[in-house]
C-alpha positions in Angstrom: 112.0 96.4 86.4 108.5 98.3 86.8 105.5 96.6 88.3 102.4 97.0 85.9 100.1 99.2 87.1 97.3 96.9 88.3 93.9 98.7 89.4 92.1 96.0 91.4 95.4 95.6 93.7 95.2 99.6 94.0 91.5 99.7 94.8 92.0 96.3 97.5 94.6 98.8 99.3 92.7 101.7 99.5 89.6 99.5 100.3 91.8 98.0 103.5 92.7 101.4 104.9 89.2 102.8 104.8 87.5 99.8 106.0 90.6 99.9 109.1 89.5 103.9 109.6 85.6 103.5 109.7 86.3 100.3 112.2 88.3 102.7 114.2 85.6 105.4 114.3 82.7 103.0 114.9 85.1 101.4 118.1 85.3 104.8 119.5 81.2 105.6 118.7 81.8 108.4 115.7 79.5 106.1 113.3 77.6 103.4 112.5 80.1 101.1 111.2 77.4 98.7 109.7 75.3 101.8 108.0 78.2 103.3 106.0 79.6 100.7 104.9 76.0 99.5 103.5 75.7 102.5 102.0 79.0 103.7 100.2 80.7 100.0 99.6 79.5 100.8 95.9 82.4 103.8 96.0 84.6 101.0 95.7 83.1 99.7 92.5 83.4 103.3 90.8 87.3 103.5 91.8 87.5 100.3 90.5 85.7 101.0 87.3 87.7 104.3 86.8 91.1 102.9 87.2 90.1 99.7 84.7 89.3 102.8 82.3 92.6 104.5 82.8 94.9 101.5 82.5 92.7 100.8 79.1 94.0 104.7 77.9 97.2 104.3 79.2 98.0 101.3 77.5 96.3 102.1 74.1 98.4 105.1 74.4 101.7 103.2 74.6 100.5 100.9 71.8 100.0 98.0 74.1 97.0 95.9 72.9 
């Protein structure tokens, strides 16, 4: 049986890897770890947002209330 798709487990993954690769790049001195994370953590937020907005269509579509 099928897993629901569930956004906010999505956007925690995808959060993980890109937190893991900016902690990578700011170990070997690409970036300000710090800095970009203070600036685009609201990205997060907006993926989140978006994929709460497509599970809403998807399951209007399929007649799920």
């Amino acid at each position: 049986m099928a897993q629901p798709f569930k956004p906010e487990m999505l956007v925690l993954r995808l959060s993980l890897i890109v937190v893991g690769v900016l902690w990578t790049l700011s170990n070997h001195g690409a970036i300000d770890l710090l800095g970009t994370l203070r600036r685009w953590w609201p990205a997060t937020l907006v993926l989140w947002g978006t994929l709460e907005l497509y599970r809403s269509y998807a399951d209007r579509r399929a007649g799920r209330p």
